[in-house]
GUTOR-259630 format. One record per residue: y, x, z of N, C-alpha, C, O in turn. Coordinates in steps of 0.05 Angstrom, whole numbers, plus 5000, padded with zeros to 4 digits. Last residue first. Example, Ala and Ser with C-alpha at 12.3 -4.5 7.8 and 13.67 -1.06 7.14 Angstrom:
495552575142497952735143500152585157502352685161 488652645156491052465156493452645156493452855169 
END
This chain:
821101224030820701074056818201064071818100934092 825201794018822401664009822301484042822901554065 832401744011829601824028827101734020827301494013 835801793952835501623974832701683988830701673974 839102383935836102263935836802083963837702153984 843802603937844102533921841602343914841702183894 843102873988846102663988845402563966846402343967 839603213991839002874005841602764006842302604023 840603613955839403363945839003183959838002973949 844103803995845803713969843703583955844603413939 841004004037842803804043843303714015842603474013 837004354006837104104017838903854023838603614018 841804683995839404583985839404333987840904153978 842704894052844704814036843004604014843204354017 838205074062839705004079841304764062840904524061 838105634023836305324020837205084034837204884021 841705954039843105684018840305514018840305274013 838806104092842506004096842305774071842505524074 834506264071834506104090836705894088836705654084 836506754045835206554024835006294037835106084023 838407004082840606914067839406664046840606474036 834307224116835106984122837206824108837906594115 831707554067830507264075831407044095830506814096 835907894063835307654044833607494054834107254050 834208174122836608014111836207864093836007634101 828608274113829608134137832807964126833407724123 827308734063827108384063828008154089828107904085 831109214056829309014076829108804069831108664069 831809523984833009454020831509384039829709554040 832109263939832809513949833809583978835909673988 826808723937830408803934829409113935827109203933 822308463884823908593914825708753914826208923896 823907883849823508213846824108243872825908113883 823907383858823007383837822207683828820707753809 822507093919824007323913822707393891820407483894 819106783954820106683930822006773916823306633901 817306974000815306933971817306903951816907023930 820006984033821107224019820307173996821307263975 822806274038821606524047822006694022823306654001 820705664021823405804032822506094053821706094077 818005093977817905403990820405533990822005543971 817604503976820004703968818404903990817804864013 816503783961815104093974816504253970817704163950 817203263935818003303968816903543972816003533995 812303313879815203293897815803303926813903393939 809903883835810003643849812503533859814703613851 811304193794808804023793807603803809805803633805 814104713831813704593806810704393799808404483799 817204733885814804753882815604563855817104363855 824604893897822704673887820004793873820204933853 828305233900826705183913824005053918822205083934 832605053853832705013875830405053904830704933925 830005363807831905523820832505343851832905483871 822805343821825205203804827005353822826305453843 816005713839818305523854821805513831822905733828 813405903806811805723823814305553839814205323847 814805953731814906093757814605843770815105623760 813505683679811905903691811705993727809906053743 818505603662816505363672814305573683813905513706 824605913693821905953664819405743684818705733707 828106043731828305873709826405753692826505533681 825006163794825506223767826206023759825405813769 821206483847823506283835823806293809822706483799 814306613870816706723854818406453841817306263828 810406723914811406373903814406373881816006193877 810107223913807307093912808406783909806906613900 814907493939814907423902812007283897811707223874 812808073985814807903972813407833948811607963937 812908484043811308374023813008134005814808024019 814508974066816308814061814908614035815808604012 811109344103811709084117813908944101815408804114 810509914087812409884097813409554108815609514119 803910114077806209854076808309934099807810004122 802410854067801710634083804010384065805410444045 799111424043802211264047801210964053799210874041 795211834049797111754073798611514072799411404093 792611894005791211824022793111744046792311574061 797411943968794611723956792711773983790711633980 799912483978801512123978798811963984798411864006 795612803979795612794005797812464011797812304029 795512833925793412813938793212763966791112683976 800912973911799112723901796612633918796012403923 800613543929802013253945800713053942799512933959 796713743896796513783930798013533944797213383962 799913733858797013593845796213553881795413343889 805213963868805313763851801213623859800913383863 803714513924804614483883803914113888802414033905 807614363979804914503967805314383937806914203929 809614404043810614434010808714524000807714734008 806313974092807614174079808614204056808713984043 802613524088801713774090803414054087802614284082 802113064139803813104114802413484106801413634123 799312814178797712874151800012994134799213034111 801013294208799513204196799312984203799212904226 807513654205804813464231804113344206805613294188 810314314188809514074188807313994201805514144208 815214664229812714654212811914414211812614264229 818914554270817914824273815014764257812914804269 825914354282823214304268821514624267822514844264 831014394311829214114319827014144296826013924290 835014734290833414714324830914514329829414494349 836014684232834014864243832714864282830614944294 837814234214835314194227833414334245831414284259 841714384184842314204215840114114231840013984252 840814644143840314834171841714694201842414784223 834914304115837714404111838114484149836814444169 829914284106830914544095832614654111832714884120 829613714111829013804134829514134132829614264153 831913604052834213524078832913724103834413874116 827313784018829813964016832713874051834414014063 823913474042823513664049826513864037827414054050 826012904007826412984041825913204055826813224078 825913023964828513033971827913094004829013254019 820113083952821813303954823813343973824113523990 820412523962818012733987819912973982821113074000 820812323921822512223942821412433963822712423984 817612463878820812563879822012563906823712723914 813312273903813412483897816912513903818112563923 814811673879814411763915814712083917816512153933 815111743827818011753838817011723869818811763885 809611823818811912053798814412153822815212363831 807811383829806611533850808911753838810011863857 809911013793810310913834810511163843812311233858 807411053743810411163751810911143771813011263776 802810913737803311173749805611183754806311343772 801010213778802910373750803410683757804410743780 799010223822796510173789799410243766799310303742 800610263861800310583849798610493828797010643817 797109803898797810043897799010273873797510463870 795409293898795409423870797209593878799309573865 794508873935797308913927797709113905800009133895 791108373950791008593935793608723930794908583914 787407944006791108193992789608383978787708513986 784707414004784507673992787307853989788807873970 786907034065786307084040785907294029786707474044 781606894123784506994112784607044083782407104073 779506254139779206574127780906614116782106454100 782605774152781306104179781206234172782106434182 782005434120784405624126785005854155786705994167 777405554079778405474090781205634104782205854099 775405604020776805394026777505334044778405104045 775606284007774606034004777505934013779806024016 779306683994776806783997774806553998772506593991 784306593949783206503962780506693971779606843954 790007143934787907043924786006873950786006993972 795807513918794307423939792207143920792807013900 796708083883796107863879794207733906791907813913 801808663850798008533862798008223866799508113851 804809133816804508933825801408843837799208943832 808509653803805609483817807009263814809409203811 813809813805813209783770810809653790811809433792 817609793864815309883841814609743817815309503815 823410033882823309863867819909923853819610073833 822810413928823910093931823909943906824509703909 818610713963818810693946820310353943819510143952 821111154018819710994012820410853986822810853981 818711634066820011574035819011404031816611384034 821311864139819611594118820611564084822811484079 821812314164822612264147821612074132821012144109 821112514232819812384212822012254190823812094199 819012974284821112774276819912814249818512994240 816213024349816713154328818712904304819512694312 812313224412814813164396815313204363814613414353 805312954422806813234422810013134409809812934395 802012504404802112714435804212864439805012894462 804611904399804512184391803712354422804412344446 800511264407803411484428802611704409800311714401 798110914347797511154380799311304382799911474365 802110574318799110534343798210684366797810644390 805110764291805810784316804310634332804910574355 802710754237804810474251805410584269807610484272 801011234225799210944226800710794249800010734272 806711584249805111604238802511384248802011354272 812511794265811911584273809711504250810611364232 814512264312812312244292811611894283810111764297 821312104327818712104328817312114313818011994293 826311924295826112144311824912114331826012084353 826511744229824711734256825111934277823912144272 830311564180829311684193828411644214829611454224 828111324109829211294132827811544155825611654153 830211364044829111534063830411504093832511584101 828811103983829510984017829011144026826611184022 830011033915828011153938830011063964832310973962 832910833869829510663873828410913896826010983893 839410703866837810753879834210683872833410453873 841610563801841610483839839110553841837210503826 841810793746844210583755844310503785846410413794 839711473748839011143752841111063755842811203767 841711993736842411793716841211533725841811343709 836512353765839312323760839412183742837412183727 830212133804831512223775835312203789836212103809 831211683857828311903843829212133819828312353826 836711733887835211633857833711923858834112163859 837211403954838011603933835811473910834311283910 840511184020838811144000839511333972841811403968 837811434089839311494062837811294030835511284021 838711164151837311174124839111284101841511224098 836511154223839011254200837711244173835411324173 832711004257835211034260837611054247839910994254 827010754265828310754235831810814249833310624247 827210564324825810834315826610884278826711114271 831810364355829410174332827710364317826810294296 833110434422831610584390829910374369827610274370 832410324471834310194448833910164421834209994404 830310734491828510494493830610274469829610104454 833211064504832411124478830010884480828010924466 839810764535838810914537835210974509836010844490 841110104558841310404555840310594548838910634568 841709634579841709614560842009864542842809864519 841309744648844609624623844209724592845909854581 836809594668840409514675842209524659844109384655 833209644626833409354646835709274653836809054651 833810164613834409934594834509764605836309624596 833510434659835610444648836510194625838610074621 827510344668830110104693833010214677834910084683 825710644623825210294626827010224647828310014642 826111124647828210954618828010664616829710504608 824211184691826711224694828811034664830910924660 818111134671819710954691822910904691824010684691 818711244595818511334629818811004641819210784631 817911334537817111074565817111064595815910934612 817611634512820511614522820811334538822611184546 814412034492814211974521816411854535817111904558 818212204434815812204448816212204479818012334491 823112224414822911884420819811984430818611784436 826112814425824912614411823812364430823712344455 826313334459827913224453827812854440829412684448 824113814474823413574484825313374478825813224497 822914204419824814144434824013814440823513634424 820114284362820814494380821714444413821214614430 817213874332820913894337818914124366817114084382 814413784269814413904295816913954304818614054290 814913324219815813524225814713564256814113354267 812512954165813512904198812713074198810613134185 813812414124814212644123815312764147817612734155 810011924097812712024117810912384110808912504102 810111384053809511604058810711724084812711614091 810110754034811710904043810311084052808410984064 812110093990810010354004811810534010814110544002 814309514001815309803991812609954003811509894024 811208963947811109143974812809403966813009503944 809508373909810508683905810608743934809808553948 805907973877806408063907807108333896805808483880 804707673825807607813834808107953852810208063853 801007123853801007303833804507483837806307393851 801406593878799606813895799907133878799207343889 802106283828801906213857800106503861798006573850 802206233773803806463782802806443812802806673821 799405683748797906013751798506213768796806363779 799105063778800905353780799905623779799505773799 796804493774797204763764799104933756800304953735 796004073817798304153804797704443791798404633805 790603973840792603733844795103883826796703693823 783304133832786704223835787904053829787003913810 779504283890780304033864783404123865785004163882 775904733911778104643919778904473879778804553855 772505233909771304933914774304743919774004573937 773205683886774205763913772605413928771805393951 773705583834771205723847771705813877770606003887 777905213833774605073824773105323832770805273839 782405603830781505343859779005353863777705433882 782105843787781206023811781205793836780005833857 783405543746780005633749779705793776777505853785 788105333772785705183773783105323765781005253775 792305713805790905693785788105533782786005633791 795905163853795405483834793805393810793705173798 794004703891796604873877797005083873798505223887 791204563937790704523897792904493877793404343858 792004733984792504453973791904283947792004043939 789505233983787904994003788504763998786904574000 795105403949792705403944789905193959788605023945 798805303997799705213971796305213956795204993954 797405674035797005394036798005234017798004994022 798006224011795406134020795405784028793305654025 803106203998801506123973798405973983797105783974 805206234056805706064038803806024010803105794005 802606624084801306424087801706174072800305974070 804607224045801807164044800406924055798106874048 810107134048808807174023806607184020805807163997 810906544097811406814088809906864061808706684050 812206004112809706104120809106424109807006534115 814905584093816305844113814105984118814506134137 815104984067813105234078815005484079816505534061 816604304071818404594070816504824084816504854109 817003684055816303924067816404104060816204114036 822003144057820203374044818403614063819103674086 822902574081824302774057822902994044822803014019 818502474111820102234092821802304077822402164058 812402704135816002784124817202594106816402594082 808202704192809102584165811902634160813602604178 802903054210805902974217806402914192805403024173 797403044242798302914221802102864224803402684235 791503394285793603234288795503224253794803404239 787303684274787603404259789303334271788903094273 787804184287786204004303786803774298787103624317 789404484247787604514252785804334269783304314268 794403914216794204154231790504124233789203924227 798003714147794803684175794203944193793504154183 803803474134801403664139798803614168798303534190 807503084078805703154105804203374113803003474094 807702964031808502704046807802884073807502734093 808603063967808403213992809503014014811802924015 807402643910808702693927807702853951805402783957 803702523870804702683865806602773897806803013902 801102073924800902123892802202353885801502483905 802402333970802402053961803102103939805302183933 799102854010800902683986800402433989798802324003 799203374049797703104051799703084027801603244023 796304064061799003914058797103654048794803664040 792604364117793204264090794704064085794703874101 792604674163790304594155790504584121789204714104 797704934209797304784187794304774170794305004161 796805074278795005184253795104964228793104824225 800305064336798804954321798805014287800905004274 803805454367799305344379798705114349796405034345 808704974374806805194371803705134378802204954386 813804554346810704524355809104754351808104774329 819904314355817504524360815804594370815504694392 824103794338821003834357819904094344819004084321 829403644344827903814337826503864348826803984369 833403124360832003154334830803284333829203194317 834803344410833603134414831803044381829602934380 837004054415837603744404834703574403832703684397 835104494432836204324457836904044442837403844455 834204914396831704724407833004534437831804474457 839005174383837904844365834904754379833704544372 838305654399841305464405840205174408840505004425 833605854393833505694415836205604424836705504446 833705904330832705654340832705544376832105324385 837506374315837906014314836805804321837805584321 837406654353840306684345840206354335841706174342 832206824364834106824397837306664374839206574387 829106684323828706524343831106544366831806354382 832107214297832206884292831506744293832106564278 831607644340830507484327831607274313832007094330 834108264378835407954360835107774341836907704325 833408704420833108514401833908324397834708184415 838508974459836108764457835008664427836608534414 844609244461841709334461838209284461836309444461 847608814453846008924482844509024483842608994499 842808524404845008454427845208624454843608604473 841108714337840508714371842808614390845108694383 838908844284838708584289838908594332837308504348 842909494259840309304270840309024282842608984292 844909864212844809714222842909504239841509344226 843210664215841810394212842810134220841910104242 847811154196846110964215845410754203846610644184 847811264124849311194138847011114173844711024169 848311524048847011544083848911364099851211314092 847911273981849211414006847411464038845011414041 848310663957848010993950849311073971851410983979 849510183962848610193985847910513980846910623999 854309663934852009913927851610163954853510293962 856309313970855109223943853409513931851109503920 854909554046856809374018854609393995852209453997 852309594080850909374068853509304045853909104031 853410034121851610064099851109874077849809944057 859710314107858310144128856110094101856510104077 861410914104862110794126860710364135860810224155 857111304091858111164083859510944102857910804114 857111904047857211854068857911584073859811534058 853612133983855611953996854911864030852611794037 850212713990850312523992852912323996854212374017 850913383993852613263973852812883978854912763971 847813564029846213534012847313443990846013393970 850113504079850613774067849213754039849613944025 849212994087851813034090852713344068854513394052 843813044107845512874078847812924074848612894050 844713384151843213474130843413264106843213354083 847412934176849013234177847113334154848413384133 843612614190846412534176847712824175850112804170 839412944216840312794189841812734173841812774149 843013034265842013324242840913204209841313314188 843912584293845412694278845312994260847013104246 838312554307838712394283842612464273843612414251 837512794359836112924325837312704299836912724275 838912464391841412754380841112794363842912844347 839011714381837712064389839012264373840012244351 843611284395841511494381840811744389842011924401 844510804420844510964445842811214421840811314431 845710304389847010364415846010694432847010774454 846910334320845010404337845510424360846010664362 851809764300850509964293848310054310847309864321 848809144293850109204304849409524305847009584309 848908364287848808674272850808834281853208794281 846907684312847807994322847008184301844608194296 845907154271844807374274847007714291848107894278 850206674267847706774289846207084286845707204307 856806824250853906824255851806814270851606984288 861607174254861506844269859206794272858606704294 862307594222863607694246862907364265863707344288 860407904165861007664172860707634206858407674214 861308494131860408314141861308124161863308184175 865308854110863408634090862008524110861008344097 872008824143869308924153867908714133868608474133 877309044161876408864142873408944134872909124118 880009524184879709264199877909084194876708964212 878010024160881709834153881309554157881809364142 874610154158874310074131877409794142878209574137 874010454208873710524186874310474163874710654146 875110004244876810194241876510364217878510424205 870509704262871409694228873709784226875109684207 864909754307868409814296868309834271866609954258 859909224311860609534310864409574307865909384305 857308694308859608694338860208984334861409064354 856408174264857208414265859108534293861508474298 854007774251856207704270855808054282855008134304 851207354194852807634211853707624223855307444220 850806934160848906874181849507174207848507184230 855106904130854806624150852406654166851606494183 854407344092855907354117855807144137856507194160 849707214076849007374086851607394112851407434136 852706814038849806704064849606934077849206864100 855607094008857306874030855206844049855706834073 852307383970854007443985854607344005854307474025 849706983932848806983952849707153970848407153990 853407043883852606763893851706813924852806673941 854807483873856607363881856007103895857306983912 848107673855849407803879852707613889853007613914 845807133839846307323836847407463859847407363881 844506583848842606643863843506953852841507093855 848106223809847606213837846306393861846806373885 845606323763848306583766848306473802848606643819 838506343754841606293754843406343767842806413790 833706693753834306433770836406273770836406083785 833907183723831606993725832606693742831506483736 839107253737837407273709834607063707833906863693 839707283793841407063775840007103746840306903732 835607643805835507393809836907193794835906993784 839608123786837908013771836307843772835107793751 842908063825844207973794840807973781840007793767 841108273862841308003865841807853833841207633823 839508823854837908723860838308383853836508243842 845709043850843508903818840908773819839808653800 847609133897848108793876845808873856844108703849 842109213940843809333917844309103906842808903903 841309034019840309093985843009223973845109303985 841808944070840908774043840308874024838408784010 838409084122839509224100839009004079836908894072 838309164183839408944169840409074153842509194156 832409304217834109334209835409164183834009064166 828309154266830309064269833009094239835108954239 822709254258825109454264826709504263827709724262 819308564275820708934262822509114273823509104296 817808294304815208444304816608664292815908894295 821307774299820607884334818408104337817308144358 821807724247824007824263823607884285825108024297 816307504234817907854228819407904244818908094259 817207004280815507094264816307424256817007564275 820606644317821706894299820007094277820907274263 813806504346816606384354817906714340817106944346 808306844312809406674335812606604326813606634303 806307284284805107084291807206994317807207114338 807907834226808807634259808207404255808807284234 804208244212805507934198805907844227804207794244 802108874183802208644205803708464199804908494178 796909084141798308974139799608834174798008714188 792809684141792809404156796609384153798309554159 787909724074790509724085791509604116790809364116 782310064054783909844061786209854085786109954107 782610644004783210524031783810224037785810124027 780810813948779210643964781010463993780610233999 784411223947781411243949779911093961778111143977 788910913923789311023950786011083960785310993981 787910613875789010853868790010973901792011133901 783810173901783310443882784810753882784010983886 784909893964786110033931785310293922785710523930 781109343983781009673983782109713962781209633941 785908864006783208914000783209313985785109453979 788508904075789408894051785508984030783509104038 788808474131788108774124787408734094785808554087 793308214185792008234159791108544153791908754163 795008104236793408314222791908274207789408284210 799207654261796407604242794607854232792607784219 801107864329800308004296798307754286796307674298 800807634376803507594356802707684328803607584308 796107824401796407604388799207514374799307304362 796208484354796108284388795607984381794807914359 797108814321794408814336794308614358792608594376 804309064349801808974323798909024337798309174355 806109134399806008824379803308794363801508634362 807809654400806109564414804709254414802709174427 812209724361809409794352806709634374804509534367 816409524391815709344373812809504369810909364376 819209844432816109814428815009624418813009514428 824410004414822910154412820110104414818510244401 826909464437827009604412825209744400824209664378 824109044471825109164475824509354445822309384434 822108434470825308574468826808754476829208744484 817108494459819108284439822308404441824008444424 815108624503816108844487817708764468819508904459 814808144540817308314539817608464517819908474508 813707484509812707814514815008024507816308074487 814907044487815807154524814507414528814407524550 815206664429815906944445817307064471819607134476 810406244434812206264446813306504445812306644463 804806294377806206214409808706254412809706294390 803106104312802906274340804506164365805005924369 804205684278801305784284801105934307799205894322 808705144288807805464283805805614294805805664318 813904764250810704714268809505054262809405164241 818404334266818204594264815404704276814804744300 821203784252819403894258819304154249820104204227 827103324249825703554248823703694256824603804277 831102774233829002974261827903114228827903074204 838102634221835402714216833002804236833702914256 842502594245841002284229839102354223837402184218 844803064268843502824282841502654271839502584281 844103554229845403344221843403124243841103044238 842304084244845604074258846303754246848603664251 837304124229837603924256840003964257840703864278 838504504187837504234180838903974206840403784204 839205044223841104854203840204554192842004384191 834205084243836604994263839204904249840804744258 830505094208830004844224832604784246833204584260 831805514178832305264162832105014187833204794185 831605954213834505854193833905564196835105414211 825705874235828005834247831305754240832805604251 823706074177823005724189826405674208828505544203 825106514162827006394152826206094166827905914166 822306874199825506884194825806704180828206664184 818506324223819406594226821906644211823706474211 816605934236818405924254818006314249817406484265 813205424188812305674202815805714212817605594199 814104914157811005044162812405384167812405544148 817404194165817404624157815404684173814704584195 819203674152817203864179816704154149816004224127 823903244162823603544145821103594163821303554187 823802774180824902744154824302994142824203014118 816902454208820102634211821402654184820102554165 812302214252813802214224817102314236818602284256 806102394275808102354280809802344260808902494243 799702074293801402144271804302124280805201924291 
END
């Protein structure tokens, strides 16, 4: 048994926040304990072959349970397994959101957690290295931070026919993407240094794994949280080793491992523990309930012209990126995004249209054979909702994902809309050198009942799962505005779970901003709580 003042359950975007801000106070240790490994696998850093990730041992590959309103299909979900967890498996891009996304956290959660409230974390965690000649020196993002943001280093040609086909399309143009309303086009900001990726393992935890307070413990598999009476005193790893927390424990474990070990503990819904065989210790209905996701469709074109992110693995591009950080290996393949409204008259945005200049179709599992470029629509605010669920009692079997696809018709109305918009951009005549008919599965322009048909078998996760440990004011919701697991003590969930609605954006940024003030959190109740002894 080892004893510490914080041990946090998982070292992905937000474990790393919280375990390298925590340890900046000497008087404390720290544990940082994480189911996967070390990130030393090159593709880790190299932009473009994040796809080559999923399916590995860095992937948990989850696989979602079969949705009706997608004929049935089960889904494969990926979930970074190891050291940066998401942040060392995505697509690097750093989109916060729309203020109303945040303001309406402050509704449900208080004016703290609104868009003014949580502004400042996003910049304390930015260190923005692009030109702000644009915007008169004075740049919304935060220039001191761990996290590198940084526009695209090296884009593909085809992606200025995008921005040129939004451009012609009336769209706001925008000189940087992450202010307060995000309407408009703009390149992709990305999480990279040097053209490298830039985890929140590289920005905060391997500054902070040199202090003598912070032990990180990989290879190892939380089991189930320990108490003392009402109290969170601990966790049990897979191989019975026992770390004990004298302040609290803190799950980072994401929107599908956080509830899942909140549940194993007998924290949720008690009729659904008792048939899973699990004695419940705190009843929380909401646990595991709320999972929202963006879905996403694409819309992928034939490019005429050797031009595109296909075969762009040479020899010659790989020693370009080795020496100086060069060249289309850089590519976070999401290069440029527009955001727009399904309808006229929305108050912000509810469609995403990012671009690919590659087919970039079932994740980018299998190399495209042939060239071609891709319009991803993606749905950002859904009316769905689904629900992670036990399959039993242990913590090997993975839990039930349901994520309830398209169970509200209005999802599938406004994907539609969003499919238009993008076939009216590939129309436009900045495209005409680079497309010569549509790649399948998309099918082309075809009536209304043909699309539907071809959304509901193609459109895949976009990887922004959220809200399965939802915050809130209301006794109902699973985690109190501070973070605080309701029903017990010393436990606080810190992750995307606990996003009361999903943003308009990526979940990568808010989840490390949610990181930044838990941070904070903490600190301000252990000035005010004498330590459990």
């Amino acid at each position: 048994m080892r004893a510490y003042d914080y041990v946090v359950v998982g070292a992905g975007s937000a474990g790393c926040v919280l375990a390298a801000r925590l340890s900046e106070d000497p008087t404390v240790r720290v544990a940082l304990v994480e189911s996967g490994g070390r990130d030393r696998k090159a593709e880790i850093r190299i932009p473009a072959a994040f796809p080559k990730l999923f399916k590995t041992p860095y992937d948990w590959d989850f696989t979602t349970a079969g949705q009706p309103e997608l004929g049935d299909r089960e889904l494969y979900w990926p979930r970074g397994h190891g050291l940066g967890g998401c942040s060392s498996l995505n697509a690097m891009m750093w989109v916060r959101g729309h203020r109303d996304d945040y303001d309406a956290w402050g509704e449900a959660a208080g004016a703290e957690w609104s868009y003014d409230g949580i502004e400042p974390f996003f910049r304390r965690a930015e260190r923005w290295t692009g030109d702000t000649s644009a915007v008169g020196g004075r740049s919304v993002y935060g220039t001191a931070g761990p996290m590198f943001v940084a526009p695209p280093r090296d884009p593909n040609p085809t992606t200025a026919a995008f921005l040129a086909a939004c451009r012609g399309a009336g769209l706001t143009e925008l000189p940087e993407l992450n202010g307060p309303d995000p309407s408009g086009f703009s390149p992709t900001p990305v999480n990279q240094r040097a053209g490298r990726r830039w985890s929140t393992a590289d920005g905060y935890l391997k500054p902070a794994a040199r202090r003598r307070n912070l032990d990180v413990v990989t290879g190892a598999r939380v089991r189930r949280l320990t108490f003392d009476g009402t109290r969170a005193n601990g966790v049990v790893t897979e191989g019975g080793a026992v770390l004990r927390a004298r302040r609290e424990v803190i799950l980072s474990a994401g929107a599908i491992g956080s509830p899942h070990l909140l549940m194993l503990s007998g924290i949720g819904d008690p009729d659904h523990l008792r048939e899973a065989g699990i004695e419940p210790r705190a009843e929380s209905p909401d646990v595991g309930r709320h999972l929202q996701d963006h879905l996403s469709t694409a819309v992928a074109m034939r490019c005429p012209l050797p031009v595109t992110l296909t075969g762009a693995d040479t020899l010659a591009n790989v020693g370009r990126f080795l020496l100086s950080g060069r060249g289309p290996l850089t590519s976070n393949v999401g290069e440029a995004v527009a955001f727009v409204r399904s309808t006229p008259g929305l108050a912000a945005p509810d469609i995403e249209l990012i671009y690919a200049p590659v087919p970039f179709l079932e994740h980018g599992l299998t190399p495209p054979a042939e060239h071609g470029v891709t319009i991803g629509v993606v749905l950002l605010q859904p009316a769905s909702e689904g629900r992670v669920t036990l399959t039993d009692a242990r913590v090997a079997t993975a839990p039930r994902i349901d994520p309830g696809y398209l169970t509200d018709v209005s999802d599938l109305r406004r994907l539609m809309a969003g499919v238009r918009t993008a076939e009216a951009l590939f129309a436009d005549s900045a495209f005409a050198p680079y497309t010569a008919g549509p790649m399948a599965p998309y099918p082309g322009i075809v009536d209304d009942e043909a699309l539907a048909r071809s959304v509901r078998e193609s459109c895949e996760t976009l990887y922004h799962p959220v809200g399965t440990c939802r915050m809130g004011s209301d006794e109902g919701s699973v985690t109190d505005p501070g973070l605080r697991v309701r029903g017990v003590e010393g436990l606080r969930v810190v992750d995307a779970s606990v996003m009361p609605r999903i943003t308009r954006g990526h979940t990568q940024a808010p989840t490390v901003a949610i990181a930044e003030k838990a941070a904070e959190l903490v600190r301000e109740d252990a000035r005010v709580r004498r330590p459990a002894s």
